[in-house]
Residue, then its C-alpha position, 0 to 999 in steps of 0.5 A: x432478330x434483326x428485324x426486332x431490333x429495328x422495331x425495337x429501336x424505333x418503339x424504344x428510342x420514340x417513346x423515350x423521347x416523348x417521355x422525356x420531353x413530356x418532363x422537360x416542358x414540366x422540370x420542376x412538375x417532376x422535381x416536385x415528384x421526386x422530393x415525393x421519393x426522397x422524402x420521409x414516407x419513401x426512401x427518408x433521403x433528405x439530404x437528396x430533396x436540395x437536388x431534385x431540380x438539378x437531378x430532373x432536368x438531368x434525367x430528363x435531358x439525358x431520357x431525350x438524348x438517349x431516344x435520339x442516339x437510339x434513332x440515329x444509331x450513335x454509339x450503341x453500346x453505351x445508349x444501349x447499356x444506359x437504357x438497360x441500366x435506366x429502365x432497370x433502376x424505373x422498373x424497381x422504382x415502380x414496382x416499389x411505389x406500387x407493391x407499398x403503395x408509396x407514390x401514386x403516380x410515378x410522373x411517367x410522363x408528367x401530368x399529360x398521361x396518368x398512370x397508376x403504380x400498377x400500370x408504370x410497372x407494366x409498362x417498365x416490363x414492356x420497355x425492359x423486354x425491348x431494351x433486352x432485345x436491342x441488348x442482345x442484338x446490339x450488333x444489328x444498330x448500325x449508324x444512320x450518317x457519318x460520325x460527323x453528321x452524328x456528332x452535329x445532331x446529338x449536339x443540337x439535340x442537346x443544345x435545344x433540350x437546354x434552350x427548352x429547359x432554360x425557357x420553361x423554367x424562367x417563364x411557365x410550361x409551354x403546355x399545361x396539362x393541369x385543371x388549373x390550365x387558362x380557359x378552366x374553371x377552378x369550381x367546374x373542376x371541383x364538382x363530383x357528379x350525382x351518378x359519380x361512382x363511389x369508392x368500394x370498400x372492403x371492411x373486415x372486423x375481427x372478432x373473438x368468437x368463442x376463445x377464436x379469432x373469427x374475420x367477417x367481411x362486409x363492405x361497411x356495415x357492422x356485423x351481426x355477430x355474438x362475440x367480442x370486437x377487436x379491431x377493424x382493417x379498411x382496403x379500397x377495392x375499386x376507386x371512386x370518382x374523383x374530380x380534377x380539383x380535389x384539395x383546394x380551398x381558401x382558407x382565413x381564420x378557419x373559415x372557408x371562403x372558396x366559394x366566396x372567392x371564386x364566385x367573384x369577377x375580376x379577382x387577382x390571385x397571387x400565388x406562392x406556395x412558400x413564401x420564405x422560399x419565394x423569389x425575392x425580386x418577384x415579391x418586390x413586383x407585387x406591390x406595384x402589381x397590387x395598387x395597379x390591379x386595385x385601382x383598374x377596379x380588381x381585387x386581390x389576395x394572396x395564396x400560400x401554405x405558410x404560417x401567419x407570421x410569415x405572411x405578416x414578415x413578408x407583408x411588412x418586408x414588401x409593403x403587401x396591402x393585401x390578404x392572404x388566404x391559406x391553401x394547400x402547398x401541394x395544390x399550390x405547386x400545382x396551379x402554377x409553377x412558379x414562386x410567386x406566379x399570378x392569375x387573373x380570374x373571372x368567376x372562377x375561370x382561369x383568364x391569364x396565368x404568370x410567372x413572376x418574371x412575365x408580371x409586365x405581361x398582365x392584361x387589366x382591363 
């Protein structure tokens, strides 16, 4: 047992470091997922989605602390118990996204390591028989230093974690794991390969078939049989291909201009999911950012999902003299972190990538 509990020790408190600081390089990556779980189609707790910045940082900071006083063996019993609670509320969580198929993919470890339902609730079973053994050989982790060593290091442990949140949230994510990272191409991303595999889908028409309900299975295709149709149920098999870039346009006036667009050189996209949610003084960079870019001979545009009467009250409230096109607001939160944020593209290649609070940073050529 002792030497379980060593093995687990290390496994458990090594892993819950890395998960959590995946997550905190990316906080508001997965405050976005859970508004995912507090919205309507999940567990309807709206009440909670004001929060979900405040509560991801919390999991995540304590997720970091958690693995360090794991290692240094500070205060067993309540790092062991928390983890025993924490990975038992995961476990439920992920096997609720994967038994309903609600949320697919849980944010393990953010955009750096995707997992399905199936394979987060794997590997919170592997995690729980872990966190079990060091639960029933508590007794076996013993402290690594004196209480006053120990006390410095979860200190600065805590003070780094909020120095690391502090910057990633004021500026971007040290590390970008998204196709939409400097260096990508946006329509490279978006391109499905001939030989790509397709989707398998599984078909199965009901029939009354001589006063009998008969079910006929095929993997599309109408069956030839004699009776009366009724309804028809679709369950996908086996995935298909999907590329990177998958929900992502430009839209005007119900016209796609991605193409258009992202085939330009020296393009400027400002981006801002929401803009009634935008940052104030961010927006009132924009104007200044716009003339400068126009006159150094790029052009510019604006991305959002909000409506046409906002983006003309916030034109007009910020002197904005340029279009704005429509996209999706959950690519939106995905091609930058930040409301507004700004990137500098060359026939589609990601160049530069901001947060409205490094807009001095822009490089114009």
């Amino acid at each position: 047992m002792k030497y379980l509990v060593h093995l687990s020790r290390i496994f458990v408190g090594g892993l819950f470091i890395f998960s959590g600081l995946i997550k905190l390089n990316d906080p508001i990556g997965f405050a976005f997922k859970l508004e995912e779980y507090f919205g309507p189609t999940v567990f309807d707790m709206s009440f909670l989605e004001p929060l979900a910045l405040p509560i991801a940082l919390f999991v995540v900071i304590f997720e970091v602390l958690l693995g360090v006083l794991l290692l240094i063996g500070y205060k067993p019993k309540f790092t062991v118990y928390s983890l025993l609670a924490m990975i038992i509320f995961f476990t439920f969580l992920t096997w609720y996204s994967a038994y309903y198929n609600k949320v697919t993919d849980c944010g393990c470890f953010g955009d750096a390591i995707k997992l399905t339902p199936w394979e987060s609730f794997t590997k919170d079973i592997v995690l729980l028989v872990f966190i079990l053994i060091l639960y029933l050989g508590i007794k076996h982790i013993k402290p690594l230093f004196n209480k006053g060593v120990m006390n410095i290091i979860s200190g600065i442990a805590l003070f780094l974690c909020v120095l690391f949140a502090y910057h990633v949230l004021n500026h971007l994510p040290v590390k970008d794991f998204r196709p939409y990272k400097i260096g990508d191409n946006i329509t490279q991303n978006m391109i499905v390969p001939e030989d790509a595999p397709k989707a398998v889908i599984e078909y199965r028409w009901k029939f009354m078939v001589d006063g009998e309900e008969k079910i006929i299975t095929t993997n599309g295709s109408y069956p030839d049989v004699k009776g009366e149709y009724i309804s028809v149920e679709t369950e996908t098999v086996e995935e298909g291909y999907e590329p990177p870039i998958h929900d992502f346009s430009m839209e005007k006036d119900g016209e796609d201009f991605t193409e258009d667009l992202l085939g330009r050189n020296n393009l400027i996209m400002i981006v801002a999911y929401n803009l009634a949610k935008a940052d104030e003084d961010g927006l009132k960079e924009l104007k200044s950012l716009a003339d400068n870019a126009k006159t150094r001979g790029y052009e510019v545009i604006g991305l959002t999902a909000s409506g046409p009467d906002e983006q003309q009250s916030i034109s007009k409230a910020y002197g904005l003299n340029f279009d704005f096109y429509f996209c999706d607001e959950t690519a939106l939160k995905t091609i930058v972190r930040s409301n507004p944020g700004v990137l500098k593209l060359d026939a589609g290649t990601i160049l530069q990538k901001l947060h409205h609070n490094d807009l001095d940073e822009l490089i114009l050529d």
